[in-house]
N, C-alpha and C positions, 0 to 999 in steps of 0.2 A: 639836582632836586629843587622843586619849588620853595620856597619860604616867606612869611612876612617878617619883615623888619620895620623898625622903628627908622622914618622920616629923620633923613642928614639934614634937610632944608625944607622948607614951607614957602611957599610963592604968595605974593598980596593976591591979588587980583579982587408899657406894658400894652403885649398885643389882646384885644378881650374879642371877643364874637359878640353878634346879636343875641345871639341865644343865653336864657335866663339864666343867671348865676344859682349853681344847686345850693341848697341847706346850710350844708355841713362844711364848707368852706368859706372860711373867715375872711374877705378879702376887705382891702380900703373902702370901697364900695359903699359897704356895708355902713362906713361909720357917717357917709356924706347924706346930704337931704334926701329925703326919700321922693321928690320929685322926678318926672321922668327927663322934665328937659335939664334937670342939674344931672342926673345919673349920662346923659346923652353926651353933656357939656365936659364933663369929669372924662369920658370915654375920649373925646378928640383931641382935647388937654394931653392925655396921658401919651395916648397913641401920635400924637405930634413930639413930642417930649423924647419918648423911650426911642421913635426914629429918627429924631436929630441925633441923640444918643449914640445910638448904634453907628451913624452916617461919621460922624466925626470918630470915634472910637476904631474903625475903621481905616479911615484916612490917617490916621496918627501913627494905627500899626505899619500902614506901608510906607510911611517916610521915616520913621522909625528906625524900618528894616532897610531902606534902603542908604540911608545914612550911614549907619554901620556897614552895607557891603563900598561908601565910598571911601568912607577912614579907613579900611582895612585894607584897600590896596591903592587909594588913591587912582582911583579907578578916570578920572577925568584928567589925570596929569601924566598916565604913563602913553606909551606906543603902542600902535593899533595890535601891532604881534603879541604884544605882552596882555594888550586885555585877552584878547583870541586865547593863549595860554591859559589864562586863571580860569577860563570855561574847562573844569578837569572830567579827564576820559570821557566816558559816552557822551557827555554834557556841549564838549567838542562838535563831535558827530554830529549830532542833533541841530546843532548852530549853524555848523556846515552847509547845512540845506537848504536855509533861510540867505545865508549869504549867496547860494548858487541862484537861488530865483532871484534876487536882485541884481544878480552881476548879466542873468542872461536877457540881450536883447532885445527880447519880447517876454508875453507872460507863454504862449504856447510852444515856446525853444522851451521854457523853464522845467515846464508840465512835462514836456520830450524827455528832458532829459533826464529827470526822475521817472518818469516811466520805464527808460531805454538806458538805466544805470551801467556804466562797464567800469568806474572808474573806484568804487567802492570795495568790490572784489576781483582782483586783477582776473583776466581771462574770463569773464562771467559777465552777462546781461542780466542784470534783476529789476524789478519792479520796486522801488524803495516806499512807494503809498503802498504797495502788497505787505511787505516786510516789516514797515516800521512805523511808529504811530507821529506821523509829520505832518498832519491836518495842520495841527497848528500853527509851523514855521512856514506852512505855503499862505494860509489867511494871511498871516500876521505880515509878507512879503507883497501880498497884492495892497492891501489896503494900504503901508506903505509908501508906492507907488502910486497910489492914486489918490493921496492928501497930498493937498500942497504944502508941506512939511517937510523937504528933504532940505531947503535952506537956512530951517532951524533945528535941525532935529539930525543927528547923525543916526545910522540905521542900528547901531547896538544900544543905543537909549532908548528907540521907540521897542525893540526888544525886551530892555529888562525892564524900562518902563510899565510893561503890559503885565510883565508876571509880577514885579511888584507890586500894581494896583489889583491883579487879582486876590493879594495877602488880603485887601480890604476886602475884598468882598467874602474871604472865608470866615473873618473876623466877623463880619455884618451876619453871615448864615451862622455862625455858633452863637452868635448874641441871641439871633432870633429862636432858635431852637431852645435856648434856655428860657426865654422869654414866656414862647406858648408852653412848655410843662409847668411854669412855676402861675403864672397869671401878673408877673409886675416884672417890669422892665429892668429892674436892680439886680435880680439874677444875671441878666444878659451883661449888664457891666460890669459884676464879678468875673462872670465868665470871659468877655474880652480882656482883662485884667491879669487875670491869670492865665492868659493866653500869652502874653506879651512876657512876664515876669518867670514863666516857664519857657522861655523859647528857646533855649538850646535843645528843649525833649519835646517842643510841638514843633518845630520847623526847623529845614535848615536854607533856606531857600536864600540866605544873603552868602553863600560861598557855596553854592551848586544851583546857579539861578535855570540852565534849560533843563533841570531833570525833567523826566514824564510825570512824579508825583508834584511836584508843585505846579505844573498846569490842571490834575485830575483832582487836586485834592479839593481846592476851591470848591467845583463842580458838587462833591461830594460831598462837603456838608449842607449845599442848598438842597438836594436833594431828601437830606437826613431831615430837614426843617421842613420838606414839602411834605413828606410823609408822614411824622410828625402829626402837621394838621389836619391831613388828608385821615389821619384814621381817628381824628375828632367825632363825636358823636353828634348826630343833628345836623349835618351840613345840608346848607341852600344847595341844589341840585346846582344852580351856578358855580358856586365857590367851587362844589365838589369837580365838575370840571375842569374848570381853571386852574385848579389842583393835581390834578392827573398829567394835564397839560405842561405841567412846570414839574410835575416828577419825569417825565418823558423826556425833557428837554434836557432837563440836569442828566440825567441818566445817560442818553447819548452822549453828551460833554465830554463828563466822565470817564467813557469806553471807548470814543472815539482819539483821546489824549493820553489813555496808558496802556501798555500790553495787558500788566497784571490786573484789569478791569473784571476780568470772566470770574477768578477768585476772590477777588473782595466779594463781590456781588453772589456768589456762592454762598459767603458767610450770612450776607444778606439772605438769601433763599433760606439757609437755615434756621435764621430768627423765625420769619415767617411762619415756620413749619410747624415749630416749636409751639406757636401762640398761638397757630391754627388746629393743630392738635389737644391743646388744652382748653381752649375757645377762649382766647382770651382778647380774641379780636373777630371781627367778621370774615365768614368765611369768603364773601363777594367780596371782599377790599384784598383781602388776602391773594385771590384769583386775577383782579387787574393789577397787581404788583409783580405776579406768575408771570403774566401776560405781555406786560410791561418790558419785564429784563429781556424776555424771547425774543419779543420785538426788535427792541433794538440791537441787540447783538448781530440782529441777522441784517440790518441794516449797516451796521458799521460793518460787518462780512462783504457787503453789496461795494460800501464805497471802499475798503480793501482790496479790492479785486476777486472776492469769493478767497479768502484766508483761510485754508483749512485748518490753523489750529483755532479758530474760533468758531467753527461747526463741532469740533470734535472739544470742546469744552466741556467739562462733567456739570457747568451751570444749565445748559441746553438740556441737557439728558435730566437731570435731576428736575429743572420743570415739569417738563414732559410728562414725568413720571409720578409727580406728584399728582398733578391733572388726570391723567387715567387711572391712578390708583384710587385716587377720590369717587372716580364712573364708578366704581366695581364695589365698594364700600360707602354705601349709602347709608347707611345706620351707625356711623363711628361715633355717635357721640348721643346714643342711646345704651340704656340698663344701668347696673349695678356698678357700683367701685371696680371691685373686683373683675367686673364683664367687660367695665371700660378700659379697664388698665390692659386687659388679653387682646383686645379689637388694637390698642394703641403697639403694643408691641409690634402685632403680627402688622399692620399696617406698614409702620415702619419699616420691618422685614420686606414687604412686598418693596415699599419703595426703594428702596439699599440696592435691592438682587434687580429689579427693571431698570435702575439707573445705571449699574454696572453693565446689564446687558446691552443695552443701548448704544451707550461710550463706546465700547469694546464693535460693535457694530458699525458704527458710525466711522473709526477707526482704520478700522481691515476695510472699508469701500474707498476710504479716503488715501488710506495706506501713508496714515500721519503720522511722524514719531519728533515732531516739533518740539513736542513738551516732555519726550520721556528723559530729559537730564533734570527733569523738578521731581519726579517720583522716585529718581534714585536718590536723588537729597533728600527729600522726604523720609524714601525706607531706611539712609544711613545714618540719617538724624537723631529718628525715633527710637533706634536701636535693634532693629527690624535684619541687622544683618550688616557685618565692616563689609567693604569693598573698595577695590582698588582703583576703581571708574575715575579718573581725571576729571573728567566735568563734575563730580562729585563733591568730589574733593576737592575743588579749586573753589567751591561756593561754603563746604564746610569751614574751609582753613578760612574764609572771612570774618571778621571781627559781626559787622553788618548783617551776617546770615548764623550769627551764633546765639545764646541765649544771652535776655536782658540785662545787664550788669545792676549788681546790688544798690552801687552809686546812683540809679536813677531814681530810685525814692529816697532816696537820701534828701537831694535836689527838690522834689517833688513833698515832702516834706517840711523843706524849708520854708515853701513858701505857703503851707497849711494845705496844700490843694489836696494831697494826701490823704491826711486823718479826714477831711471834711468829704473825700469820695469816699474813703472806705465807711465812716458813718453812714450815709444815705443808700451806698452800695447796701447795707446789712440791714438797712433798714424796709428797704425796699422790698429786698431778696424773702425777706420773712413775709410779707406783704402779700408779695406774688406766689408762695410757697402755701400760705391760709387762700388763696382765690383758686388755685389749680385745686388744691384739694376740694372748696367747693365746687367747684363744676363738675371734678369727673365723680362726685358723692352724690350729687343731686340733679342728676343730668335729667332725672324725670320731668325736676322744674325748671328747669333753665330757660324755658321760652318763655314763663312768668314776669311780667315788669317789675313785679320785688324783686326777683332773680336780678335779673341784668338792671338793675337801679344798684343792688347792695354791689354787684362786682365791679361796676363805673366809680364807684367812689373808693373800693379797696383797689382797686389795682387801673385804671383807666387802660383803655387801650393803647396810645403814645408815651403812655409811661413806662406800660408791660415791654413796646417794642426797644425803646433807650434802654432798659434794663439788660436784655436778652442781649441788644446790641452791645454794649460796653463790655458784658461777660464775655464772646466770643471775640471779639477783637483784643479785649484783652489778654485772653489764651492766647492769640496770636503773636501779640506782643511780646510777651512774655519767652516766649518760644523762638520768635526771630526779630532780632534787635532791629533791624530796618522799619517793621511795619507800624514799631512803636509809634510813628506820627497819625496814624489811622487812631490810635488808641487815645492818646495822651489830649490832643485836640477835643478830641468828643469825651476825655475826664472831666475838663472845665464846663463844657454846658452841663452836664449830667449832675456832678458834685453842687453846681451853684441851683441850678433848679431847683436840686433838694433842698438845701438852708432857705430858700425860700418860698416852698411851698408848703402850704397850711397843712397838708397831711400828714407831712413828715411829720410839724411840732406835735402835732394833735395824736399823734400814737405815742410820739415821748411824752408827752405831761401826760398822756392815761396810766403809763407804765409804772410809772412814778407817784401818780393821783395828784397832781398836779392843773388839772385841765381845764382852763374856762376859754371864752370866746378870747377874751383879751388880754391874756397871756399868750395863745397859740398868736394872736397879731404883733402882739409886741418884741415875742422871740424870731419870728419870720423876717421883723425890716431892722430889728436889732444888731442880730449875728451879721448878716452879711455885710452892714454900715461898717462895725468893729473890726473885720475882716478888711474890707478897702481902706480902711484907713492905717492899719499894718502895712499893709503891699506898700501902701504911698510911702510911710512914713521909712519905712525898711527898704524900698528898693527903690526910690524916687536920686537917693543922692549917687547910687551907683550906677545907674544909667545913664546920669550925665556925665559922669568919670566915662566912661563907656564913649557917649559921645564926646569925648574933649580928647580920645585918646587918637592920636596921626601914626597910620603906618602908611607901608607902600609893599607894592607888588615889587619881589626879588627874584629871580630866576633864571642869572644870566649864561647859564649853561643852554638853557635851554634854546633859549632865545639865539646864543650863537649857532647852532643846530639849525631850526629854521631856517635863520638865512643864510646859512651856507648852503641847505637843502636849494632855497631859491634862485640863488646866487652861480651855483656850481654844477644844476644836474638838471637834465631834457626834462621839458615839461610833461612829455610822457613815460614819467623813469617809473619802474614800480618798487614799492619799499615793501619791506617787512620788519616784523618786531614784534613788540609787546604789542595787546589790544590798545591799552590805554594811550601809549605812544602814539601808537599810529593815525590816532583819532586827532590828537592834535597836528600830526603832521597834514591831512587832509584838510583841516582847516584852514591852516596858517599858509599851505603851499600848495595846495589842489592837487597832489598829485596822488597819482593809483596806490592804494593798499592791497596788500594779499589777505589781511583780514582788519576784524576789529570789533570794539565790546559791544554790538547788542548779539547775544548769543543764542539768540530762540531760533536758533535754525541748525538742524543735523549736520548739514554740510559741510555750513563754517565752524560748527565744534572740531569737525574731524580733521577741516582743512588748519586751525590755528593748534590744535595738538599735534599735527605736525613741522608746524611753523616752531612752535617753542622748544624744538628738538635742540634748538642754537645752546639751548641751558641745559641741555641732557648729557650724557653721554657718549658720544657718537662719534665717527669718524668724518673726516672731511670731506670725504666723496658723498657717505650719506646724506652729511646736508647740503652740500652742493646741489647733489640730485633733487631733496627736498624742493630746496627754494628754487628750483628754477621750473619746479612743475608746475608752480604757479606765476610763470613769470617773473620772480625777482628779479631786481636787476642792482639790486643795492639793500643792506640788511644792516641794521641798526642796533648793534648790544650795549646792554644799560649793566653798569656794573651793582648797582641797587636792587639788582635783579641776581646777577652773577653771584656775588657777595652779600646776597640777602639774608641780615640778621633781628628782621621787623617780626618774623614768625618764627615761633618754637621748631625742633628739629620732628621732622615730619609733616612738616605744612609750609615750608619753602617750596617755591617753586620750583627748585629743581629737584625737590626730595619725592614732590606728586609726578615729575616725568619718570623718576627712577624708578619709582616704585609701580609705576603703569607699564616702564618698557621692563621690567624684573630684575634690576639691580641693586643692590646693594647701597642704603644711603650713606651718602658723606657724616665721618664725625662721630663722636663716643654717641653709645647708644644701640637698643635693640634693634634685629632687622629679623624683620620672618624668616622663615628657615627656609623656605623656597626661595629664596631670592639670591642673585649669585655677582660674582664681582663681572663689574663693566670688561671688555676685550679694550675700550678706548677711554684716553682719558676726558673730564671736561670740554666741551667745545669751545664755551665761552674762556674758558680758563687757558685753554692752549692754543689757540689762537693769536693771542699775545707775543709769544714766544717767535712768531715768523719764522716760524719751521719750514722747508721744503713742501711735504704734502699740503700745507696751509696756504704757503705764497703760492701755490701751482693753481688755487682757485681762489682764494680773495686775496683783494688789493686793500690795505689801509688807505682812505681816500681821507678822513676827517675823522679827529679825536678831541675833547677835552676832559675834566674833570671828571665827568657821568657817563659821555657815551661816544659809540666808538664804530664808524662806518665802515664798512665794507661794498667793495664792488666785487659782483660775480664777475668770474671769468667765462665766457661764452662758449668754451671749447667742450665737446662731448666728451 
């Protein structure tokens, strides 16, 4: 098992627009000369200021983060195997790829041979730009190659170099986004502030540096910052472009660097929906946002190879179907409360039942079932029905796919970010609860400029959509502990916005009867001052304990594995095992897998459920038979896996193969009454014993502490 351990030895060696500032908002502004060229002057000051701001607050997060991923495994002083290692499970895989386009020849062998894969899935040709989102580790291999940097620069620096420096720029897009809701730049470095001081629940990016969310998340909040201003009021036909333009681009980023891109961007379709429904934004900005997602997914489909789980996306179909349900329903947002609320229903209905139909259409032409192991976790999650599904079940039993632990507002708490979202959250929510009610009550007048003047100032449109946004993502959150970095990221811009926008104060001191100009200013640059100077004052001294502290990368089981793998067996031997294992053994020694963890494909579910049969039940001709249907020529047991006591009894691994092939689990405790005892005993367990039927098909070739080789025997 991997571990850190503590080092034996140490070696020397504010964004504003042209556009006029309204009434009712209290800004600094306000209190400077009333000249134009000081208000001009004050504007380039600020906007120079709040972007050095930003630029360094940035830059600090990612050396910061990257600092701590070198103390924590002394990442520049171990061996190239061992760093290879600390890239855990898929994270492997993924590096994998970046290292094959370096190692090959040319750049158009490289392109070949991700194209013309056989090496990933023993026995199988696959397309790996088809299959998996590796845009990035092929850019990041040419460019690479074609800077004169390879004398300074070794190829896993300019690697995590890249995602590191990306931290800054997600840091710079929440700064910004906080920035334009609030109107002063001191929001934005709360909000980077509490991005850094929360980082164990906004990122984890310094000990799983190639996941796919830490290349898409970047992406993801520039995009949230384009949109942002893009659904500002008044915009120069330019800006408005150049806007679109950088929502398009982000967006691709985005989709193009994570599988899970179709459903984030789904929750996005639903904000939309939501605001466009109540009109709480325009209905044309609404429509090139529709337009937008379509767009590019079918682009990323294009340079995918035509990916049929991203045609068959319910984000595709739910556009779609917005957009024609809109043709058909031309009057949604005319008559009575009560008329509107009936048209809002049925509308919805209509779109629910075309989207479904669609999907379901799109589906059966395409004859996709790519994604159907995320609907079974979905329906056994919700409580929609148990089932014994293995791919189900192997995503429920994770920590990562389960609900949000109590501990994270604990944390989140500590550092106020908390109590200061859920204020603004409540404040807000009542905000946009009085403007929804105006609009579908007085929809007569809605196209009145008192109309749309009083609902700009009680609910803006980039405010209504941060809101909408934060609520669903936070369901999501809430619901599955992984996606909490979607959430907790966009807490910090949203929470610090609030404390510093004049609206929020300006509805507490009425509530209160407290309210003049200059109290709402003084409470807006007050609180958040009082605030950063907590953070500093509270978490300044423990971050350098943090930095002072030396460990090192430990894993020397593993590591003798590898090189025995390298050392001892044909370079075209194929292995089997765990996912996660075998990821790193493709990295570390290139040789063939039978499978491994990115699991969005039917195939390789059905071919690594039978691969894990090694921890089932089963006789030794069984898996004999098994592994050699795909080629095995050597199989790899982890007793961490054998003798796994990390999960409660029914979410071991080998309690989900029992319970999928219907036997009886190991150990005190209930077992469904269908289920019946095994005819064999343990594979991995008996094994051991070097029984005759056992030594008739594997040979012990290599063991230690953790894990334990086998060579098949070749005889029929």
């Amino acid at each position: 098992m991997m571990s850190i351990r503590q080092r034996k030895e140490i070696k020397a060696a504010d964004v504003s627009e042209d556009s006029p500032v309204q009434e009712e908002n209290v800004t600094l502004e306000n209190k400077l000369p009333s000249g134009c060229a000081n208000r001009r002057l004050w504007r380039i000051l600020s906007f120079t200021a709040g972007g050095t701001v930003a630029l360094c607050m940035g830059l600090l997060t990612s050396v910061y983060l990257a600092t701590l991923h070198e103390n924590d495994l002394w990442f520049s002083n171990i061996k190239e195997v061992e760093r290879e290692i600390s890239f855990r499970t898929e994270c492997g895989l993924y590096y994998s790829y970046y290292k094959q386009m370096l190692q090959a020849p040319t750049l158009l062998q490289g392109f070949h041979g991700l194209i013309y894969d056989n090496k990933t899935e023993s026995m199988r040709t696959i397309n790996l730009l088809q299959r998996m989102n590796i845009y990035q580790e092929v850019f990041l291999s040419i460019l690479y190659r074609a800077l004169p940097i390879q004398k300074y620069l070794e190829p896993v620096y300019f690697y995590i170099y890249t995602l590191f420096g990306l931290q800054a720029v997600h840091v710079a897009a929440l700064y910004i986004t906080s920035w334009l809701l609030s109107g002063t730049w001191l929001s934005g470095l709360l909000a980077a502030l509490w991005y850094v001081t929360n980082r164990i629940d906004t990122t984890r990016v310094e000990f799983t540096i190639p996941l796919r969310e830490n290349w898409a998340l970047p992406f993801f909040a520039i995009q949230i910052a384009a949109i942002t201003y893009f659904l500002r009021p008044n915009l120069q036909p330019l800006s408005e472009r150049l806007t679109l333009l950088a929502i398009f681009i982000s967006t691709f980023l985005f989709s193009l660097t994570w599988q899970f891109n179709q459903f984030m961007m789904l929750m996005q379709a639903l904000v939309l929906f939501t605001l466009d429904s109540l009109d709480m934004l325009p209905a044309v900005k609404a429509t090139w946002l529709y337009g937008i997602q379509i767009a590019v997914l079918l682009l990323v489909c294009i340079l995918q190879f035509f990916n049929s789980m991203i045609l068959g996306s319910l984000l595709i179909s739910f556009n779609l179907s917005v957009l024609i349900a809109r043709k058909f329903q031309k009057n949604l947002k005319t008559g009575s409360f009560l008329n509107r609320i009936g048209k809002l229903l049925l509308h919805l209905f209509v779109v629910l039942c075309l989207t479904l139909f669609l999907n379901n259409i799109i589906k059966k032409i395409l004859n996709l079932k790519s994604d159907e192991h995320i609907f079974k976790f979905l329906k056994a999650k919700f409580g929609l029905g148990a089932t014994r599904d293995f791919d189900a079940n192997l995503y429920l039993c994770e920590e990562a796919f389960g609900l949000l632990p109590f501990n994270t507002f604990e944390r989140l708490s500590y550092t106020l970010l908390f109590y200061a979202y859920m204020l603004v959250l409540s404040i807000t929510v009542i905000t946009a609860l009085v403007t929804a009610f105006h609009n579908l009550s007085d929809s007569t007048n809605q196209q009145s400029l008192g109309k749309m003047g009083k609902c700009t100032i009680d609910l803006k449109p980039e405010t209504a959509y941060n809101l909408i946004h934060t609520i669903l993502f936070g369901f999501l959150a809430l619901s599955t502990m992984r996606m909490k970095y979607l959430w907790t990221s966009h807490m910090c811009a949203f929470a610090s916005s609030g404390l510093c926008s004049p609206d929020t104060w300006q509805l507490l001191l009425k509530s209160v009867h407290l309210y003049s100009p200059r109290r709402v200013c003084i409470m807006r640059y007050s609180v958040p001052i009082l605030i950063l100077l907590y953070l500093c004052c509270k978490f300044w001294p423990g971050m350098m304990d943090e930095l002072s502290e030396l460990r090192e990368f430990y894993d020397p089981d593993t590591v003798e594995l590898m090189n025995w793998i390298n050392s001892n067996t044909p370079r075209k031997a194929v292995f089997a095992g765990s996912m996660q294992l075998l990821a790193g053994v493709k990295l570390c020694t290139g040789r063939t897998l039978t499978n491994h963890p990115h699991y969005e494909d039917s195939s390789l579910r059905e071919r690594t459920k039978a691969i894990y049969q090694i921890y089932a039940k089963r006789s030794p001709e069984d898996v004999h038979a098994l592994l050699r249907s795909f080629g095995a020529d050597y199989v790899i047991l982890e007793d961490s896996i054998c003798y796994e006591r990390r999960h409660r009894r029914g979410c071991r691994l080998r309690d989900l193969l029992d319970m999928a092939n219907g036997h009886v689990m190991d150990g005190p405790g209930e077992n469904d009454p269908d289920l019946k005892p095994a005819h064999h005993p343990r594979f991995c367990e008996e094994i051991k014993r070097n029984l005759p039927p056992y030594k008739a098909h594997f040979t012990r070739v290599f063991h230690n502490k953790t894990f334990h080789v086998y060579k098949l025997s070749r005889n029929k």
